[in-house]
C-alpha positions in Angstrom: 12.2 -26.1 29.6 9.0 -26.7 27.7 9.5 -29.4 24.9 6.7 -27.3 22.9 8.8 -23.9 23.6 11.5 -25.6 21.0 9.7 -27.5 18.3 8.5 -25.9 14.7 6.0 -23.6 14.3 3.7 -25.8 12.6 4.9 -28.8 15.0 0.9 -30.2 15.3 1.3 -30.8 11.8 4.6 -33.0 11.1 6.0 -36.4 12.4 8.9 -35.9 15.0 11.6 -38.6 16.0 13.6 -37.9 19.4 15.4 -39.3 22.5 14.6 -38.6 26.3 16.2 -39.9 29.2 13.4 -40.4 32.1 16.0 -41.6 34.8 16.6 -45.3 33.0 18.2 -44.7 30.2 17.1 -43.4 26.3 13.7 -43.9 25.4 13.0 -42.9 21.3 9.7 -40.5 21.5 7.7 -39.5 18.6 5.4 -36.4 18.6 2.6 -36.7 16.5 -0.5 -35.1 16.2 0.0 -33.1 19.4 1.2 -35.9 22.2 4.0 -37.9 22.5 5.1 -41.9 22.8 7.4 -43.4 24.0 8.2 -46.2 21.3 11.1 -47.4 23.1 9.4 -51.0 23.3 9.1 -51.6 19.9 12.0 -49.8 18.4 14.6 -49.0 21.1 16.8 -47.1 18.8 16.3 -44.3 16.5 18.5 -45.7 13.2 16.2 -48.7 14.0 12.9 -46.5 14.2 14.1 -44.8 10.8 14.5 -48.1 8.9 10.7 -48.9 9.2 8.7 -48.7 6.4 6.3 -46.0 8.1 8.1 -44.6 11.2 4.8 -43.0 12.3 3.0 -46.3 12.3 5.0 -48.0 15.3 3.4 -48.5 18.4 4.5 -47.2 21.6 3.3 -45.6 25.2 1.3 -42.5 25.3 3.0 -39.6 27.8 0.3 -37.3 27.1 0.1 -34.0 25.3 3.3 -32.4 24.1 2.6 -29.1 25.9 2.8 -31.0 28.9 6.3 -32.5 28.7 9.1 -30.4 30.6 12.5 -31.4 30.0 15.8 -30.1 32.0 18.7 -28.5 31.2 22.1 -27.2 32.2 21.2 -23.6 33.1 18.7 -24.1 35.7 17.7 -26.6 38.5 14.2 -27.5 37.0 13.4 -31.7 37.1 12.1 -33.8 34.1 13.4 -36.1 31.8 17.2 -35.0 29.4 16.3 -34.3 25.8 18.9 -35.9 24.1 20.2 -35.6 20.7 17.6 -37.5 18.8 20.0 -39.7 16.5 21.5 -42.9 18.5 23.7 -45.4 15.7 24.0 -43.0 13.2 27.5 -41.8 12.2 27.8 -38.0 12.6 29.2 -36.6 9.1 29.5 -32.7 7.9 30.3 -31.0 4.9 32.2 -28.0 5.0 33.2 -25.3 3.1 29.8 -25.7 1.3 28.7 -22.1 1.0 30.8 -19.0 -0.7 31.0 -16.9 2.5 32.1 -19.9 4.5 34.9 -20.5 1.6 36.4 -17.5 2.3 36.6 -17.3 6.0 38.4 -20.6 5.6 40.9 -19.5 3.1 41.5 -16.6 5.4 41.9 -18.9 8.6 44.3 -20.7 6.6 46.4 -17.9 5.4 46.4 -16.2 8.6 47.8 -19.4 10.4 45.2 -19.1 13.3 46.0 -15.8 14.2 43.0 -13.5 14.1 44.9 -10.0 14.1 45.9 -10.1 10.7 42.2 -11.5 9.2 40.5 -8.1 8.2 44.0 -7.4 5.5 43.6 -10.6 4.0 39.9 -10.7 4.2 40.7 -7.6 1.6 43.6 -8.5 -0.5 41.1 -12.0 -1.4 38.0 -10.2 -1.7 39.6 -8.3 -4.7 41.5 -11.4 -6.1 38.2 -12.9 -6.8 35.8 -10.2 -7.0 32.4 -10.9 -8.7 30.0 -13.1 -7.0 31.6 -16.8 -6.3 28.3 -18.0 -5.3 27.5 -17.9 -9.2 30.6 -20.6 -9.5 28.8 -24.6 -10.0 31.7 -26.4 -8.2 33.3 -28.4 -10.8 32.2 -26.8 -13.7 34.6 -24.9 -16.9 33.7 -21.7 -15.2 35.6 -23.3 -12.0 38.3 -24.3 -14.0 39.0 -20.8 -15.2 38.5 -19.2 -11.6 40.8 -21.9 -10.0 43.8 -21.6 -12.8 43.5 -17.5 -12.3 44.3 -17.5 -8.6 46.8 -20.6 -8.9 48.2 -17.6 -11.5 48.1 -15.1 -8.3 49.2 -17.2 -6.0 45.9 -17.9 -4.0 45.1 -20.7 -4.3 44.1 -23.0 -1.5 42.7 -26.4 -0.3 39.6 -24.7 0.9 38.5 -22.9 -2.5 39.4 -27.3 -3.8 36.5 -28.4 -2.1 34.4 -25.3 -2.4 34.6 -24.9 -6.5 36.4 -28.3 -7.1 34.4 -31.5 -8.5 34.7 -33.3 -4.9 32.9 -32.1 -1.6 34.6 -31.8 1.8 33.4 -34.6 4.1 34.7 -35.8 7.6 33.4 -37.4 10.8 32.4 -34.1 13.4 31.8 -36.7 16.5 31.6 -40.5 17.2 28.3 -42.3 17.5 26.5 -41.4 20.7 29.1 -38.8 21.2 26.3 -36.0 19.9 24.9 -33.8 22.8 21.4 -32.5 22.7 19.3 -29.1 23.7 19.9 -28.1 27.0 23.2 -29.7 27.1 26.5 -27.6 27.2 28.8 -27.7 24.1 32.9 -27.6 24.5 35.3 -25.2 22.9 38.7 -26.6 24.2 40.1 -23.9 26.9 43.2 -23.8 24.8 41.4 -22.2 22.0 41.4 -18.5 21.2 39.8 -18.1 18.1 36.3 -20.3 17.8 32.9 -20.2 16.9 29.1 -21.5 16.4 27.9 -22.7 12.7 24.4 -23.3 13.0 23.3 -25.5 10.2 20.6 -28.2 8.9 21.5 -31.3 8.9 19.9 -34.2 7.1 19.3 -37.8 8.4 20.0 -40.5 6.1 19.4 -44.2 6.4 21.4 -47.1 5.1 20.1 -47.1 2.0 21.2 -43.4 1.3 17.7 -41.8 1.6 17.3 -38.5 3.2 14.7 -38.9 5.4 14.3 -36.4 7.6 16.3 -33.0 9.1 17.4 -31.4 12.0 19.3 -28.3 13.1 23.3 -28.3 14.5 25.7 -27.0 16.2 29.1 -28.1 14.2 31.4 -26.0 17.0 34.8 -25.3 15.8 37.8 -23.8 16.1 39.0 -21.4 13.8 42.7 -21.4 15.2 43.2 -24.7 15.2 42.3 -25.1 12.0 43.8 -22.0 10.8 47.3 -23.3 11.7 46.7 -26.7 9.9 44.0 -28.4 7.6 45.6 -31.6 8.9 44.1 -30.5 12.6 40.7 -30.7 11.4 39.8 -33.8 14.1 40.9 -31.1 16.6 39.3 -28.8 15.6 35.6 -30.4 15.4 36.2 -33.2 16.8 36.0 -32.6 20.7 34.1 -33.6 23.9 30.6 -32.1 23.3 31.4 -29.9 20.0 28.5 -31.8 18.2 24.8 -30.7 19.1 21.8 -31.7 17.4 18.3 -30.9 18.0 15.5 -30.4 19.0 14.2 -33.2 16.9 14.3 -34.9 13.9 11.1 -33.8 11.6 10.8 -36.8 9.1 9.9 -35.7 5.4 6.7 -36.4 4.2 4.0 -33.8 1.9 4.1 -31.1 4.2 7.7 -30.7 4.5 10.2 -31.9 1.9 14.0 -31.8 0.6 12.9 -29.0 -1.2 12.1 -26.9 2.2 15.0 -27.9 3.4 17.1 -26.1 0.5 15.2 -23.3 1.6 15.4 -23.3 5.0 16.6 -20.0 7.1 18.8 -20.3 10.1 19.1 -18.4 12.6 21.9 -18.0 15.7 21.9 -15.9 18.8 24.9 -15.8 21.1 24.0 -13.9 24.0 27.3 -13.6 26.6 27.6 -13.3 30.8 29.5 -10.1 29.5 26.3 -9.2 27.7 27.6 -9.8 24.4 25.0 -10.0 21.9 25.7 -11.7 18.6 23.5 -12.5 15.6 23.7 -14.1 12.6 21.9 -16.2 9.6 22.2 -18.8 7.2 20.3 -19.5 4.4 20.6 -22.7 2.8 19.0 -21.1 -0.6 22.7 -19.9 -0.4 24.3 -23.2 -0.7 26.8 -23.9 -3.1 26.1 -27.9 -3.4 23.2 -29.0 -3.3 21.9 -31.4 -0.5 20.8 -34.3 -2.1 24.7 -34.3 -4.0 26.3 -33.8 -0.9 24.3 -37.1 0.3 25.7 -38.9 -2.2 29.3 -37.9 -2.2 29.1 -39.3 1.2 26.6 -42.8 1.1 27.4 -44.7 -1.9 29.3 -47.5 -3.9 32.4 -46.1 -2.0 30.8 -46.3 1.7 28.0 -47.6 3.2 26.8 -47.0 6.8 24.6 -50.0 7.9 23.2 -47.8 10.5 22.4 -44.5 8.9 24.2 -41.5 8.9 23.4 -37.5 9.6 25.3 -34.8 7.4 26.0 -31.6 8.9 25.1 -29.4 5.6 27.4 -26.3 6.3 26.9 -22.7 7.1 27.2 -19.6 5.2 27.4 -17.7 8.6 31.1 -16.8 9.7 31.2 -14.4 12.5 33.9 -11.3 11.9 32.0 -8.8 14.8 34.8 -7.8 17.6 33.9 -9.2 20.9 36.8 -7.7 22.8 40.0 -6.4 21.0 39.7 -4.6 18.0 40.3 -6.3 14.7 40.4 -9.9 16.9 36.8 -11.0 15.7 34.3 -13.1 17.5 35.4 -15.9 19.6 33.3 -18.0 22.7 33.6 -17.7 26.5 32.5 -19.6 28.7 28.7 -19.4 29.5 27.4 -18.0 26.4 24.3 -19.2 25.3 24.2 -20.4 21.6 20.5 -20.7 20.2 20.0 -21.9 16.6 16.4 -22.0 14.9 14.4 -22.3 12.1 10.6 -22.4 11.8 10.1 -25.2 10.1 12.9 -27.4 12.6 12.7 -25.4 15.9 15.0 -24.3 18.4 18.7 -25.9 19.6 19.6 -23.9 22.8 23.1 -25.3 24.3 25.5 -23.3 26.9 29.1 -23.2 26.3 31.8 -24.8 28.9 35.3 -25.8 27.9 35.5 -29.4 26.8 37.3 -30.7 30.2 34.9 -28.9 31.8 31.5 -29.8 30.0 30.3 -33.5 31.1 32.4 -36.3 30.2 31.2 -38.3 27.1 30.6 -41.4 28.9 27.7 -43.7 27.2 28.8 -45.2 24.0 27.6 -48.1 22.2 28.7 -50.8 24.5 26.7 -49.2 27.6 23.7 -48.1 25.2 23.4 -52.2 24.6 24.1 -53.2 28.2 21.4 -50.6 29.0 18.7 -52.0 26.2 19.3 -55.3 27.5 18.8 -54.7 30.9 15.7 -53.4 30.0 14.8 -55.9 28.6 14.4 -54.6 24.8 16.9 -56.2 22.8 14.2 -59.6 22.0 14.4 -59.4 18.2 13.2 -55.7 18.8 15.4 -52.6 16.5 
């Protein structure tokens, strides 16, 4: 796959951070007006990279024009360096439940206990509970209040509508450090799973000092039954052997692209099956019910500091209800599909789906990332 075929439109224009692997191990790239370098030797991790004072300044080994770099992938025996996911030391946060359509399908997983037969009669018996528009509800706010004591009055209440309308946002930990896969790469749904899905999302990169710096687009996988049976199996789950993608690259802010495009931004997913199942979808974070820059700081602050960085999976208003196979069992993953999220401004996050046992082990964590530099020879004072 051509790198070029999965960056932004306007790609020429912006300042992009990323990882390859060219046989030896990562190598941090930036692609800037039109080629690439390899900054590796100066900054040989991306949190490190993303702590300088001007990212773009850094030195590093020209590779040529972008349009010449071919990268492989899981689908298809073609050679070149592995695009990775382009964050290294950063922790790997998301927020859910952030948008209104998201808030429901969660309530709806919960009430149904993971089973997906009896979705589309709840789906209905909420939709009229609340009525109105509950995108119009500021979480946290009097309105809130009054919406939250009415349903408590009906009896439907639920965790999920705490953290969607409630004063405090829902943040965990989707993967470990390193654990991330990148495009190309097969994401995991675990094989015991019945009931799962893709949320394609933006997700922001923040360094230690709880700036946003930059975005990206994700995968946040996740299961819908497990989830549905218990909030309390939330690490299973999201949290799973390749369930975290992130990609292309990472397009640093500057006056051509902003927070505020971000809070704009549309996303896109395709699904296309073996079966020849089509699915599409979109997200628009204009949608959003909290607002970036607050879910930044509900999660880096007084209370929590990452040294390293962080990225925060932003949430998705997209919740797939289409059939796939039996009527009234909604969408859920097989094995092979192939899952493409985009936006113009970010590019392009292709993965295939495998079941987690089956996808490539998660084998290079921090230790080996640091025996690796070293050997190299690129841990001399270097970031």
């Amino acid at each position: 796959m051509r790198l070029v075929d999965f960056l932004a439109e306007d790609w020429r224009s912006g300042l992009f951070v990323g990882r390859i692997d060219r046989g030896d191990g990562p190598c941090v790239i930036l692609v800037q007006d039109g080629r690439v370098r390899d900054v590796t030797g100066t900054s040989p991790t991306v949190a490190g990279l993303l702590a300088q004072p001007d990212p773009g300044a850094v030195e590093g080994v020209d590779l040529g024009p972008a349009e010449l770099l071919v990268c492989r992938d899981a689908w298809s025996a073609g050679d070149g360096p592995a695009l990775l996911a382009p964050i290294d030391l950063q922790c790997v946060k998301a927020a859910g439940v952030t948008f209104a359509v998201s808030t429901m399908e969660r309530v709806i997983e919960e009430r149904a206990r993971g089973d997906a037969s009896v979705a589309e009669a709840i789906r209905a018996r909420l939709g009229e509970a609340i009525g109105g528009d509950m995108r119009a509800v500021v979480p946290g706010s009097p309105q809130a209040a009054e919406l939250k004591a009415a349903l408590i009055a009906d009896g439907l209440w639920s965790q999920y509508l705490e953290v969607a309308i409630g004063p405090d946002a829902e943040v965990f930990t989707k993967a470990p450090v390193l654990a991330a896969v990148g495009p190309g790469a097969e994401i995991g749904v675990r094989g015991d799973s019945s009931w799962n899905n893709p949320e394609p999302e933006v997700v922001l990169v923040v360094d230690p000092a709880g700036r946003a710096v930059g975005a990206t687009l994700g995968n946040d996988v996740n299961l819908r039954d497990f989830e549905g049976r218990s909030a309390l199996l939330l690490g299973k789950a999201k949290d799973n052997n390749a369930s975290a993608a992130l990609g292309p690259l990472v397009r640093l802010f500057d006056d051509g692209f902003t927070l505020d495009d971000v809070r704009q931004a549309d996303v896109r997913l395709e699904v296309e099956g073996e079966d020849g199942f089509r699915l599409e979808g979109r997200s628009s974070m204009s949608q959003i019910s909290r607002d970036p820059a607050t879910l930044v700081a509900q999660t880096i602050n007084l209370n929590h500091q990452y040294p390293d960085g962080l990225v925060i999976y932003l949430g998705t208003m997209f919740a797939p209800v289409e059939d796939r196979d039996t009527p009234g069992q909604g969408f859920t993953h097989k094995v092979g599909d192939r899952v493409r999220v985009s936006s113009p401004r970010l590019g392009v996050l292709e993965n295939r789906v495998a079941t987690c046992d089956q996808a490539p082990p998660w084998t290079f964590g921090v230790g080996a990332l640091m025996q690796n530099l070293a050997a190299r020879g690129l841990l001399g004072g270097a970031t």
